[in-house]
Backbone as CSV, one residue per row, in Angstrom:
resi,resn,N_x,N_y,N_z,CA_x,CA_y,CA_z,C_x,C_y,C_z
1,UNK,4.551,-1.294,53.676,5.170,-0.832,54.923,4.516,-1.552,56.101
2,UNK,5.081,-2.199,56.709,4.578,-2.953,57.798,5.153,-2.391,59.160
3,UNK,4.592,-2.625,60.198,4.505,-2.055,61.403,5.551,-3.231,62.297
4,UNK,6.374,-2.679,62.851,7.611,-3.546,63.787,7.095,-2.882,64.873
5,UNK,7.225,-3.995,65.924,7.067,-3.386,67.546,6.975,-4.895,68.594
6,UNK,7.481,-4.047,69.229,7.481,-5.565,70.433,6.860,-5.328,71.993
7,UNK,6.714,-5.939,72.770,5.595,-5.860,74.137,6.951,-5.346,74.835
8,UNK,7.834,-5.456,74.795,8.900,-4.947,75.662,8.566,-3.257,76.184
9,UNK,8.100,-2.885,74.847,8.514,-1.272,75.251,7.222,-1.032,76.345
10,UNK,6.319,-1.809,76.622,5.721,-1.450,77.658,5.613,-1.451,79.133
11,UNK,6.929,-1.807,78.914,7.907,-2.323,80.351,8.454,-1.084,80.715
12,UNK,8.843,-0.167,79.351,9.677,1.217,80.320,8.478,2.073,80.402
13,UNK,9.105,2.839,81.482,8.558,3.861,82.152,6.917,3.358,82.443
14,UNK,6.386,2.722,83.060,5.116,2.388,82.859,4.207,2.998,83.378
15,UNK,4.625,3.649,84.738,3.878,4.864,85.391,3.840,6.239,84.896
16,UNK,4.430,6.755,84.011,4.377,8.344,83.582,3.613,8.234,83.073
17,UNK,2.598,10.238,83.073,1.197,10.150,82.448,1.861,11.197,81.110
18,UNK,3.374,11.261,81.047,3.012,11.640,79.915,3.830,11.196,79.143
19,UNK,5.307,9.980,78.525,5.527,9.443,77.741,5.583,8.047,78.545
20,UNK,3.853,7.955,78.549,4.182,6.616,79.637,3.436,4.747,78.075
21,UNK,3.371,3.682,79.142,3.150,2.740,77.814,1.418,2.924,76.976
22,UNK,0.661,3.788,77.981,-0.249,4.053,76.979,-0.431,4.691,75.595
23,UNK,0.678,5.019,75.704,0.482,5.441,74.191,0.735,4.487,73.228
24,UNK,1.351,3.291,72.831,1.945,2.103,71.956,1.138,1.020,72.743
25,UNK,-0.471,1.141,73.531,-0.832,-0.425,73.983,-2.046,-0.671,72.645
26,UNK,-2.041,0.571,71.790,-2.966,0.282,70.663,-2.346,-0.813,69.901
27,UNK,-1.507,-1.247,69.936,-0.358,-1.906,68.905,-0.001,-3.390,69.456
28,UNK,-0.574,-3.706,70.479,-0.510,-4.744,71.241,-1.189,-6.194,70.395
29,UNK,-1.774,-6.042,69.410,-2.168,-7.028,68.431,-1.037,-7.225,67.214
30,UNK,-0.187,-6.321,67.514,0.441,-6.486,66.411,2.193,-7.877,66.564
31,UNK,2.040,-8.743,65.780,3.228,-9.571,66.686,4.621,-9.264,66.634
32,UNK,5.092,-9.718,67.800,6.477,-8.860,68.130,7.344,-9.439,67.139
33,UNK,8.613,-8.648,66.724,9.193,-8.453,66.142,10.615,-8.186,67.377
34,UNK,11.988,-9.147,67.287,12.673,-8.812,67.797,14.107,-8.415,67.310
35,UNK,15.247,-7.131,67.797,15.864,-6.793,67.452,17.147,-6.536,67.955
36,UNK,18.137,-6.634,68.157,19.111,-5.900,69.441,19.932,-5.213,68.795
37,UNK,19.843,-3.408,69.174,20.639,-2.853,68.555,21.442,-2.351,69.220
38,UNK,22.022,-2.762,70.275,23.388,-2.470,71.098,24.470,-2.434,70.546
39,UNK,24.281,-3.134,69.546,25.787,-3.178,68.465,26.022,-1.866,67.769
40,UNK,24.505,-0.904,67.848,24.893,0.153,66.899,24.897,1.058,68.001
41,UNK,24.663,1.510,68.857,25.143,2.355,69.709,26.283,3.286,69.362
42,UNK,26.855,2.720,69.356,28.085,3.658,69.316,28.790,4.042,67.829
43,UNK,27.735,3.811,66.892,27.546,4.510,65.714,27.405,5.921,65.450
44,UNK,26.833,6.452,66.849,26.398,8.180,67.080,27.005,8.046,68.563
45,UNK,26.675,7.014,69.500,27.122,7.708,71.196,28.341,7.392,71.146
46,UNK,28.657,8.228,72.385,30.439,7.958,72.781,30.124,6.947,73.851
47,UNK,30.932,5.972,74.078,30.719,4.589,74.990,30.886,5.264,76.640
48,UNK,30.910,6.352,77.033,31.235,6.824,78.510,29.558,7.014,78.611
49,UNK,28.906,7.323,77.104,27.514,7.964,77.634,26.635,6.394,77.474
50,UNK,27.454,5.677,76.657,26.424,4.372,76.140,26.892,3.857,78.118
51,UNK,27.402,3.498,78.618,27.923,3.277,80.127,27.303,3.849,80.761
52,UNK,27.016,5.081,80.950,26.051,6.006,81.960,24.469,5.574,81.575
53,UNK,24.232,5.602,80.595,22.590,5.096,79.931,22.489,3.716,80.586
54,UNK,23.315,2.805,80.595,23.211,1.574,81.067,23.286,1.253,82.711
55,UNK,24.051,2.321,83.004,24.544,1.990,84.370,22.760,2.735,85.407
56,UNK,22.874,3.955,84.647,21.218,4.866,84.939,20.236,3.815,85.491
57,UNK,19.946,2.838,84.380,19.058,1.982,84.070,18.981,0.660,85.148
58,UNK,20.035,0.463,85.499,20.319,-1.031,86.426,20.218,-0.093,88.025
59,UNK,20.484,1.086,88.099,20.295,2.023,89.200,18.817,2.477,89.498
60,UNK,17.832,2.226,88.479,17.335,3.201,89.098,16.813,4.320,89.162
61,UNK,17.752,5.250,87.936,17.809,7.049,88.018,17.167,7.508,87.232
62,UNK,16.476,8.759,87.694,15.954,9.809,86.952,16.897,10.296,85.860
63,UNK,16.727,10.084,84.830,17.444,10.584,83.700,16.416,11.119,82.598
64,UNK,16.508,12.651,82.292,15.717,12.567,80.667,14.351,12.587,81.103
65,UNK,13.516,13.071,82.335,12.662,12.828,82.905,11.808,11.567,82.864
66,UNK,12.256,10.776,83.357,12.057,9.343,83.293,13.042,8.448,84.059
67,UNK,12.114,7.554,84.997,12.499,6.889,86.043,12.930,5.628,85.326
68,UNK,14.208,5.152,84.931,14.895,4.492,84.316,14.793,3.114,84.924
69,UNK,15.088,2.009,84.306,14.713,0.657,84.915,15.615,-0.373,84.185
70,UNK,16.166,-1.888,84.475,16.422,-2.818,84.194,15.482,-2.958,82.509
71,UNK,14.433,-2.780,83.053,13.461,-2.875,81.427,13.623,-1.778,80.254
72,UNK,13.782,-0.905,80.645,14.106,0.582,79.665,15.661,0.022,79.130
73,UNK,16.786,-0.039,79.617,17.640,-0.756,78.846,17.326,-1.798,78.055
74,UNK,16.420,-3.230,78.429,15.866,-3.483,77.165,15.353,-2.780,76.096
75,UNK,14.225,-2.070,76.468,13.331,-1.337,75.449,14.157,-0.595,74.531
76,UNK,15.482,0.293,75.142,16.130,0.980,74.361,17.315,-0.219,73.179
77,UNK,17.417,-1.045,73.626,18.310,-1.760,72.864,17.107,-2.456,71.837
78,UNK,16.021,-3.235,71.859,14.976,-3.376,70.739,14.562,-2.086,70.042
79,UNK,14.101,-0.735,70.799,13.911,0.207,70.015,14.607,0.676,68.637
80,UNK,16.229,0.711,68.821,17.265,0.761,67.966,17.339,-0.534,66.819
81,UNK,17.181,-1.646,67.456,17.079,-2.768,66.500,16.158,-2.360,65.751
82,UNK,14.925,-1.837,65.990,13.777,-2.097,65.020,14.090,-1.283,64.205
83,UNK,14.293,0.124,64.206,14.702,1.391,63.895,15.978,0.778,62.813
84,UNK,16.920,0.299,62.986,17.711,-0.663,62.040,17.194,-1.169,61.300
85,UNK,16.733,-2.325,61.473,15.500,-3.302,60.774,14.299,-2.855,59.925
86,UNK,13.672,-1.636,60.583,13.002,-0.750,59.271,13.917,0.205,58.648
87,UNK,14.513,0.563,58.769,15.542,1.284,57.718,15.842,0.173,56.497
88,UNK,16.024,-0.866,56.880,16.712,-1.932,55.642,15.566,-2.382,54.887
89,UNK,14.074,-2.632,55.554,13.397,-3.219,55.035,11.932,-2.324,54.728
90,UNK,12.071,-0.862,55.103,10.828,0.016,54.289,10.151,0.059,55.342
91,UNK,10.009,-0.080,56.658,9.007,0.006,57.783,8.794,0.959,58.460
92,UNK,8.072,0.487,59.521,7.544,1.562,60.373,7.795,1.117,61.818
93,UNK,8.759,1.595,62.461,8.914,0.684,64.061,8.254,1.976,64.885
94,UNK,7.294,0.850,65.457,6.795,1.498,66.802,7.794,1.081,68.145
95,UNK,8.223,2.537,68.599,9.364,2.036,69.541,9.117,2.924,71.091
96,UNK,9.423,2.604,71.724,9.399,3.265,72.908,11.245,3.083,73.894
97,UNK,12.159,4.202,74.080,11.472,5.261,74.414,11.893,5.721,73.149
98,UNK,11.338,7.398,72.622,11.628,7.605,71.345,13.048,8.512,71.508
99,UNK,12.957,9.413,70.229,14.895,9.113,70.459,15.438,10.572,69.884
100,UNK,14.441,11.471,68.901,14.705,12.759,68.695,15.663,14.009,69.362
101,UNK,15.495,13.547,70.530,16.234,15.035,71.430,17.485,14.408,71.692
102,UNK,17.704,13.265,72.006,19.200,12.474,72.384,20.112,13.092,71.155
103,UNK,21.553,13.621,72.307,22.396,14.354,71.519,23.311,12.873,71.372
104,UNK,24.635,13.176,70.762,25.530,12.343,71.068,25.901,12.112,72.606
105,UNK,25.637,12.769,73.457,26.515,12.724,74.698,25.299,13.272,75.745
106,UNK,24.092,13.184,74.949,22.844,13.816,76.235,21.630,13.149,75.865
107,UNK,21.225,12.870,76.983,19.825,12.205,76.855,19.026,13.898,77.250
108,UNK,17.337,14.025,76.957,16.860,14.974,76.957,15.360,14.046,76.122
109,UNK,14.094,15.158,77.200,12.851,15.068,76.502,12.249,13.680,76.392
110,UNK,12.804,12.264,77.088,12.015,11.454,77.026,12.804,10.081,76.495
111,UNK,13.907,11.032,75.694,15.207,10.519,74.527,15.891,10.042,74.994
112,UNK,16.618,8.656,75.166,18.051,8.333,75.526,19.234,8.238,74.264
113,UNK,18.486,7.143,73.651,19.337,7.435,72.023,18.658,7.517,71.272
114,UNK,19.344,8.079,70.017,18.556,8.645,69.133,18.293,7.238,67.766
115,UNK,17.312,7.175,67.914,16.922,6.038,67.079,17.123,6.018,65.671
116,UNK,16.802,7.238,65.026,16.074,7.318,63.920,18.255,7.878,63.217
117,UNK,19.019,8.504,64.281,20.130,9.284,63.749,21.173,7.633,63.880
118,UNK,20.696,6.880,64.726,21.773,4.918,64.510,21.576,5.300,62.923
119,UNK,20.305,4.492,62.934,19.839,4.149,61.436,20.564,4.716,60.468
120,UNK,20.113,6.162,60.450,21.053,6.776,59.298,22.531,6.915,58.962
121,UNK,22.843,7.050,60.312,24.299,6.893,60.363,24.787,5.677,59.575
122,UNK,24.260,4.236,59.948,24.487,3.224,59.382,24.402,3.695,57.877
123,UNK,23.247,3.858,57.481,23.241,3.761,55.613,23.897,5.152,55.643
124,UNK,24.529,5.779,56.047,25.597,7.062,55.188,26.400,6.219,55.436
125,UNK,27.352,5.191,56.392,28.156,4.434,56.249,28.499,3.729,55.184
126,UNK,27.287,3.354,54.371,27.378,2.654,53.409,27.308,3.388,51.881
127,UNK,27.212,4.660,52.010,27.591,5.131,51.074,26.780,6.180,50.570
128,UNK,25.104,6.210,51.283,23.934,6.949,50.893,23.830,7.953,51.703
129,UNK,22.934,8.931,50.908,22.049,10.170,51.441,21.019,10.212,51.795
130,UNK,20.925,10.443,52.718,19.553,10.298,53.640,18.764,12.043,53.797
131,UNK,17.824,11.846,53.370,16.895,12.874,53.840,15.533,12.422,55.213
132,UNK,16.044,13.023,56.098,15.043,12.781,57.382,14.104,14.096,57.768
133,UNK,12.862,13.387,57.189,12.000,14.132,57.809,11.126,14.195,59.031
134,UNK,11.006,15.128,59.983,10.387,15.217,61.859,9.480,15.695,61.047
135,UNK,7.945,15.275,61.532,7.364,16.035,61.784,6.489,16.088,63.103
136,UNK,7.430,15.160,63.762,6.559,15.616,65.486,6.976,17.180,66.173
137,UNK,5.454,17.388,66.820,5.323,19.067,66.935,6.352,19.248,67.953
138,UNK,7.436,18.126,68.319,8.587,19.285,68.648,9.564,19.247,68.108
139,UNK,10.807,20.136,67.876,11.811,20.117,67.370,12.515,19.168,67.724
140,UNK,12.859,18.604,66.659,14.019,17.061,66.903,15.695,17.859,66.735
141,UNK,15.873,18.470,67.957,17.139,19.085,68.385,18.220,18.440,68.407
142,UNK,18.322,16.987,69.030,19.443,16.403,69.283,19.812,15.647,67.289
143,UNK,18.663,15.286,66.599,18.812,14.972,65.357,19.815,15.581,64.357
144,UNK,18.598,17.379,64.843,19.785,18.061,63.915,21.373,18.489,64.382
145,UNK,21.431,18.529,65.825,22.838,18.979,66.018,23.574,17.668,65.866
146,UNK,23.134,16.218,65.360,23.988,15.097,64.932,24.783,15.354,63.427
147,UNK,23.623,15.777,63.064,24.083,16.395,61.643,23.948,17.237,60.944
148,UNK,24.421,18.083,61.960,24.337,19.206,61.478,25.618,19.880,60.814
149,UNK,26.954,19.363,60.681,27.721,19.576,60.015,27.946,18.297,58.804
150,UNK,27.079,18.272,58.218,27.089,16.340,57.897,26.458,17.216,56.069
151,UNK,27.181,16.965,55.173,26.179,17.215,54.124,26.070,15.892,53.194
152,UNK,25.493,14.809,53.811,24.810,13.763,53.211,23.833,13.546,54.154
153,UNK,23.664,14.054,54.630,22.039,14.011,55.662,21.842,15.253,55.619
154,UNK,20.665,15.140,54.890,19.324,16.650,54.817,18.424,16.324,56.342
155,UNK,18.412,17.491,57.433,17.382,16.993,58.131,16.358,18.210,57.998
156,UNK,15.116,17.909,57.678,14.525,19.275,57.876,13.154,18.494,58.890
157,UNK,12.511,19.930,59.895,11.534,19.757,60.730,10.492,20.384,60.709
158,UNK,9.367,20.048,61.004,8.130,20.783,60.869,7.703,20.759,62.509
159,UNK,7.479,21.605,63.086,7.407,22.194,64.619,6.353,23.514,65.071
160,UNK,6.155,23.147,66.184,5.443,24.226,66.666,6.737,25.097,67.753
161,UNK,6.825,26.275,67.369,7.763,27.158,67.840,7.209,27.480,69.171
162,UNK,8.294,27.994,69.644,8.105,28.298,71.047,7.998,27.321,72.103
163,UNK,8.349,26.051,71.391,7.700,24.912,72.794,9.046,24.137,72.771
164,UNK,8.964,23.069,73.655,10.125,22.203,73.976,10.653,22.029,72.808
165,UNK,11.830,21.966,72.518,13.052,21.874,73.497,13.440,23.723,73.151
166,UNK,12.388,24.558,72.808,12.600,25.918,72.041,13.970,26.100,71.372
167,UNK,13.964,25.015,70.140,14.537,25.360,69.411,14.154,25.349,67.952
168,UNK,15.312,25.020,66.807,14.328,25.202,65.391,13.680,26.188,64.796
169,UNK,14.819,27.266,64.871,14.346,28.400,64.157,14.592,28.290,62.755
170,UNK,13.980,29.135,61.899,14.209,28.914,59.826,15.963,29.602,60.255
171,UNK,16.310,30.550,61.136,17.905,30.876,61.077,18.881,29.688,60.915
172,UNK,18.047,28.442,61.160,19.336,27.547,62.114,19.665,26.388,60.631
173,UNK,20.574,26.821,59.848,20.690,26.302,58.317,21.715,24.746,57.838
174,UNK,22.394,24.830,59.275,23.822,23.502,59.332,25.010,25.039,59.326
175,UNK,26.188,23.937,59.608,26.900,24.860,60.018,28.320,23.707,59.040
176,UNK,29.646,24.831,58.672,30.605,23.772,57.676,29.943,23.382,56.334
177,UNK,30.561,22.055,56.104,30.004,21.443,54.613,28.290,20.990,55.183
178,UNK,27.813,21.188,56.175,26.665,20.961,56.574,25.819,22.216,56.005
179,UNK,25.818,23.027,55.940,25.429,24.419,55.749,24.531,24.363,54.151
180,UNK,23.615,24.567,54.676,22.507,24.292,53.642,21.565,23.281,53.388
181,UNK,21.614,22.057,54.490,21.447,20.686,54.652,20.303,20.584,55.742
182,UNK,20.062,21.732,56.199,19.147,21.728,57.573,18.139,22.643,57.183
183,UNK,16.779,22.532,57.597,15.901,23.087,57.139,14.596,23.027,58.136
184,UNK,13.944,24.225,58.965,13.223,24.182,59.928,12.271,25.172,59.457
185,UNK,10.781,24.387,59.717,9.683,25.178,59.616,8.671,25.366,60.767
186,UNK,9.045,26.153,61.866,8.545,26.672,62.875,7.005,26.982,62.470
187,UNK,5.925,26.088,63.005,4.407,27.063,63.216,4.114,27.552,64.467
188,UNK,3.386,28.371,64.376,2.552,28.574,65.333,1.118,27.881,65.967
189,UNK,1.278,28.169,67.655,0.198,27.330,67.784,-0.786,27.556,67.304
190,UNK,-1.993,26.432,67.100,-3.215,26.421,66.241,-3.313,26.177,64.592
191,UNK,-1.801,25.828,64.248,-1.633,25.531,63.070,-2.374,24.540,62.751
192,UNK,-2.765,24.138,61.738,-3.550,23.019,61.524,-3.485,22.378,59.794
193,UNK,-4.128,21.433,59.547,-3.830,20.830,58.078,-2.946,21.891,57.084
194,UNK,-3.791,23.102,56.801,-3.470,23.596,55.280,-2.107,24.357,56.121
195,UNK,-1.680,25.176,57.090,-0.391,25.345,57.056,0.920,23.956,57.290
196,UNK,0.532,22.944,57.742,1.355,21.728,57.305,1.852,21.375,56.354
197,UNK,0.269,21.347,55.562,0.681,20.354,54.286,1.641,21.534,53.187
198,UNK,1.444,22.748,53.625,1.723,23.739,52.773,3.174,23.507,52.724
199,UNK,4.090,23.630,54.033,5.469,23.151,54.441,5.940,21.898,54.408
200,UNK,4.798,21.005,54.828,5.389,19.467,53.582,5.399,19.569,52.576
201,UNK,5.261,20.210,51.442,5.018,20.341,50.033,6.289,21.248,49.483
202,UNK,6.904,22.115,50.700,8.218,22.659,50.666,9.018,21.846,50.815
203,UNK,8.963,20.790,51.625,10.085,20.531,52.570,10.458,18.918,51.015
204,UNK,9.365,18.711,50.895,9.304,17.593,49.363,10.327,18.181,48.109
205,UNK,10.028,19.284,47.924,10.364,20.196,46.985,12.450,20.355,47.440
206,UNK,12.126,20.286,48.677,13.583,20.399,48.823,14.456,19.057,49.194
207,UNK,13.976,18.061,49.237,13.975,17.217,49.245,14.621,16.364,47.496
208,UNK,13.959,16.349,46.614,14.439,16.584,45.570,15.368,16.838,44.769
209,UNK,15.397,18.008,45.264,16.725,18.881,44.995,17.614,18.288,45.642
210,UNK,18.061,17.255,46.884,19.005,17.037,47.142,19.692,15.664,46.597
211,UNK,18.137,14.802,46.254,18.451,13.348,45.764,18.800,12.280,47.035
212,UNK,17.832,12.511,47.616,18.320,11.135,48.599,18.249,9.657,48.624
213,UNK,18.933,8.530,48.753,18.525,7.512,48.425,17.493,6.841,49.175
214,UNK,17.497,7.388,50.542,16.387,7.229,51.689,15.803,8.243,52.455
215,UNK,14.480,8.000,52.408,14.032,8.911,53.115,13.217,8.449,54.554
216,UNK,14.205,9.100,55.856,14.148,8.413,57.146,12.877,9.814,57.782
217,UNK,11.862,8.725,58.125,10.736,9.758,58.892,10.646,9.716,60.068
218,UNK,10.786,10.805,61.239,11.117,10.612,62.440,9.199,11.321,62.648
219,UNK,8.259,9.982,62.710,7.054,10.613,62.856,6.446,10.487,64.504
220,UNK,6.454,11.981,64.876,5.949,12.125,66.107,4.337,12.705,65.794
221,UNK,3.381,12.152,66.878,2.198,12.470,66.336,1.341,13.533,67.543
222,UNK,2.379,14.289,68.018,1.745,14.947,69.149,1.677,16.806,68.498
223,UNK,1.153,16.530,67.040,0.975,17.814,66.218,-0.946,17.583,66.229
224,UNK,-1.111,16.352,66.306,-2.752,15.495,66.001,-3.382,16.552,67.296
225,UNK,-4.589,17.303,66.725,-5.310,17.779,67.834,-5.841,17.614,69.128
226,UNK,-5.691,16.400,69.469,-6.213,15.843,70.721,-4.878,15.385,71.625
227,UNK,-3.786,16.146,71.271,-2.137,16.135,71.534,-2.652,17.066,73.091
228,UNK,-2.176,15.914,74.343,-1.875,16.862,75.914,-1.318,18.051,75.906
229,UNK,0.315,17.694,75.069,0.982,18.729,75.384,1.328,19.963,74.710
230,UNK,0.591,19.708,73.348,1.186,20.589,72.064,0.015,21.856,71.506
231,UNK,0.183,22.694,70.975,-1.028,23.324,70.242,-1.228,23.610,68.593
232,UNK,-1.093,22.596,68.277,-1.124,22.350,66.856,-2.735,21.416,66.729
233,UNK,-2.862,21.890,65.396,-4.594,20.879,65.266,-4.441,20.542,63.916
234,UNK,-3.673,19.193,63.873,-3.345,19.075,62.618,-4.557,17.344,62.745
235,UNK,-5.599,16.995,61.616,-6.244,16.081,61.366,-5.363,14.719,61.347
236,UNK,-6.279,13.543,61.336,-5.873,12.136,60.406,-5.274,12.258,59.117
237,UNK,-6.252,13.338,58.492,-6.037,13.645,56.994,-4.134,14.165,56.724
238,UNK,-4.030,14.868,57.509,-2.077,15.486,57.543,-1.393,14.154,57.347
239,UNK,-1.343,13.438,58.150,-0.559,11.975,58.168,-1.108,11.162,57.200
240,UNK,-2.062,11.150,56.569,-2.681,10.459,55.724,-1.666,11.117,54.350
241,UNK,-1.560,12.581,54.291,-1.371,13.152,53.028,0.476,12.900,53.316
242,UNK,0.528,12.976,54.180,2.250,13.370,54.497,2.778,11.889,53.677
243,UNK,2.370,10.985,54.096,2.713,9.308,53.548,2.539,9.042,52.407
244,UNK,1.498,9.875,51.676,0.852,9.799,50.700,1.726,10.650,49.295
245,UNK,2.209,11.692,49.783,2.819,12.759,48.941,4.214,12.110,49.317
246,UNK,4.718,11.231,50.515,6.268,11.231,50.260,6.394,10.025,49.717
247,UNK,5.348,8.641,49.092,5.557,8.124,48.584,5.248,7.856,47.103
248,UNK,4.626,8.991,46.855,4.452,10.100,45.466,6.002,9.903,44.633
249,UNK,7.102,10.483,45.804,7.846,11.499,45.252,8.929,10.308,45.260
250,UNK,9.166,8.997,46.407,10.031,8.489,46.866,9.842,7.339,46.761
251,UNK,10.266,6.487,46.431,10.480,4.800,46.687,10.776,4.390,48.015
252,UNK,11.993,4.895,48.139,12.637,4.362,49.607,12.256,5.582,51.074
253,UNK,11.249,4.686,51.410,10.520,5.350,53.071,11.016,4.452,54.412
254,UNK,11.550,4.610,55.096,11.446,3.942,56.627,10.818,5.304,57.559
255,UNK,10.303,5.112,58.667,9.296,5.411,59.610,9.554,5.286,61.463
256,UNK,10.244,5.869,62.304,10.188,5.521,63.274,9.400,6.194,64.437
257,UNK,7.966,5.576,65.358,7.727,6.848,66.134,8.386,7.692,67.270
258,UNK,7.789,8.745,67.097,8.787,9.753,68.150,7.427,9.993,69.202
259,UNK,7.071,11.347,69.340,6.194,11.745,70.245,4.479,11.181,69.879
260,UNK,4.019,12.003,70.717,2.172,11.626,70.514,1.806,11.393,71.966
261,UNK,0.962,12.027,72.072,0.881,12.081,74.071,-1.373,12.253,74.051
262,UNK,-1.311,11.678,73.378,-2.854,11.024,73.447,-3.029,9.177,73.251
263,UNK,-4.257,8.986,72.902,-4.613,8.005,72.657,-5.438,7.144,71.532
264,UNK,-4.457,7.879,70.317,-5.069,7.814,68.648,-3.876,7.554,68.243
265,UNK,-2.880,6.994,68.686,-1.306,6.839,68.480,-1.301,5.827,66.863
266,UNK,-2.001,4.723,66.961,-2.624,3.806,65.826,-3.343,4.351,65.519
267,UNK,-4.450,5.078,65.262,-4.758,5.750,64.051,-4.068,6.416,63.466
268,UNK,-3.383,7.439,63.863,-2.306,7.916,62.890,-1.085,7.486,62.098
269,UNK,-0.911,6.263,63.014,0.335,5.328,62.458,-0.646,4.743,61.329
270,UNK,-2.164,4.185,61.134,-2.492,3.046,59.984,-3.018,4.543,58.978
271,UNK,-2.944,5.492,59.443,-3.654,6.668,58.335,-2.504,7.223,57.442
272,UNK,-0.817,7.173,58.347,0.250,7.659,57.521,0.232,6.422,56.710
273,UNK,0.445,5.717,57.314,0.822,3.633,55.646,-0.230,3.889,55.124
274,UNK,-1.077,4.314,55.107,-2.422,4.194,54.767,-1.998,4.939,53.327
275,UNK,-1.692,6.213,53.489,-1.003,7.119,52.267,0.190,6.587,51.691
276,UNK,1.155,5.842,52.411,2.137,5.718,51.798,1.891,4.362,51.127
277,UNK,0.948,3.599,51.268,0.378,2.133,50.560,-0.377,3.115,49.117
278,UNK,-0.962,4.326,49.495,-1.951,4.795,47.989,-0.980,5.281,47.439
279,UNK,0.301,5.019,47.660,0.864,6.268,46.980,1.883,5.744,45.883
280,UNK,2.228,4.423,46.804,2.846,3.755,45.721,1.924,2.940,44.641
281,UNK,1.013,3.191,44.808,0.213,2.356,43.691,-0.197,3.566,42.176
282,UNK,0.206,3.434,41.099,0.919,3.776,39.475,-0.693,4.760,39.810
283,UNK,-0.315,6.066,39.161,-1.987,6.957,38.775,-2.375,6.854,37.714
284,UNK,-3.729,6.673,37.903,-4.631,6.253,36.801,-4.622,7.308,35.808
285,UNK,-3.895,8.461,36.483,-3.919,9.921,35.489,-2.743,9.699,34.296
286,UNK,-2.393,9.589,33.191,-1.216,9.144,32.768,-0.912,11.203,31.976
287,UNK,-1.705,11.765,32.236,-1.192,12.882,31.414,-0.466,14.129,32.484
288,UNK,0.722,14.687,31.597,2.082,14.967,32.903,1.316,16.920,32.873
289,UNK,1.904,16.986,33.986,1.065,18.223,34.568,1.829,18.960,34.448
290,UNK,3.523,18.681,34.261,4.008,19.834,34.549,4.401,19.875,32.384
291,UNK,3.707,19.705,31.620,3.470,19.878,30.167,2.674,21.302,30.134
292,UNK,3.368,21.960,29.401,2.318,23.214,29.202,1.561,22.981,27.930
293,UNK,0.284,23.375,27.943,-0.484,23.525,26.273,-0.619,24.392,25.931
294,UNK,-0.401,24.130,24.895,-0.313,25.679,24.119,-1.385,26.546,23.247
């Protein structure tokens, strides 16, 4: 799993202290990688909103709390490319801005489009099931109401309740042939490793059961304890195990980041590959566990 990202995204928003370019300047060694995904836009947006996002941007405007720019329309059109580009090829795009809360027709939370819901859209186009797993500590709202009547996309989330965008309750299941396809595990603040990994180990389990041919990770890292805005105290070790156990279970991983509002943004990005590099490598254990002896 290799890391996609380009110097562009440090062009948007460059003054905000809280989804501003410090968070992705750890990544600044890493060489750019370029993408343009304007073509997929309108794979999930309706073109009146892909027009307003663009027009925002050459203006000027506060949109999505964020002072929009000539450069943020770049950033958002490479963001999507990469987000494409690791979907096809097993990666991990570091993207800015990130893309979770973007509905079809609303920007929200930082989000203009939704990065990680192009991607998938594309490969259900082509014929596959996608299971997408959030586990940035906020609810990826605009994700699930993309597909939330959709039953070839499983989205399930791991969240700290009560906080932005307050949504993502265990009630909220898909709605239609979607209905049963959505899956939310609300913590509470101060949650930390062992109630995570406990609900990644569910959310795997259900995962499974559905058979996906890809599994799209919308990883926000503002669950990591030293997170500004969140109250979750989840270690290195969580992202280490999360990568680690979904490439246990899965072959096919892509990776796009969402939130993280500190300055350990790369450590957690080389600690999740970090697991998902141990994970694909064969266990030295060859005897099967789930064998009973008698």
């Amino acid at each position: 799993m290799k890391i996609l990202f380009n110097q562009k995204f440090l062009l948007h928003n460059i003054l905000s202290d809280a989804e501003g370019a410090y968070r992705i300047q750890g990544f600044s060694d890493v060489e750019d990688t370029f993408a343009d995904g304007e073509k997929y836009f309108s794979l999930v947006h309706s073109e009146p909103y892909i027009e307003w996002i663009h027009d925002s941007c050459e203006n000027n405007d506060y949109v999505a709390e964020v002072l929009l720019t000539p450069e943020s329309w770049e950033a958002a059109k490479i963001a999507v490319g990469l987000t494409v580009l690791a979907s096809e090829q097993g990666d991990f795009s570091i993207v800015r801005p990130p893309g979770h809360h973007a509905g079809r027709s609303s920007a929200a939370g930082f989000c203009l489009f939704n990065n990680i819901a192009i991607a998938v859209q594309k490969l259900v186009n082509q014929g596959k099931r996608i299971f997408i797993l959030d586990f940035d500590g906020h609810h990826g709202n605009g994700t699930q109401a993309i597909f939330y009547d959709n039953d070839q996309v499983f989205f399930c989330s791991m969240h700290q309740v009560y906080a932005y965008p307050f949504s993502g309750f265990a009630a909220e299941k898909g709605t239609g042939k979607g209905t049963g396809y959505t899956l939310n595990f609300p913590l509470v603040a101060g949650s930390g490793d062992k109630e995570y990994l406990n609900c990644l180990d569910q959310a795997i389990g259900a995962a499974r059961k559905f058979g996906p041919d890809v599994i799209a990770v919308s990883a926000g890292f503002d669950a990591y304890h030293k997170d500004r805005l969140l109250g979750l105290q989840y270690s290195l070790n969580a992202f280490y195990e999360t990568g680690f156990r979904l490439r246990r279970s899965f072959s096919n991983i892509f990776a796009v980041l969402e939130g993280g509002y500190h300055l350990d943004i790369r450590a957690c990005v080389d600690k999740f590959i970090e697991g998902v590099e141990m994970g694909s490598r064969p266990s030295r254990i060859k005897y099967d566990h789930d064998m009973s002896v008698g």
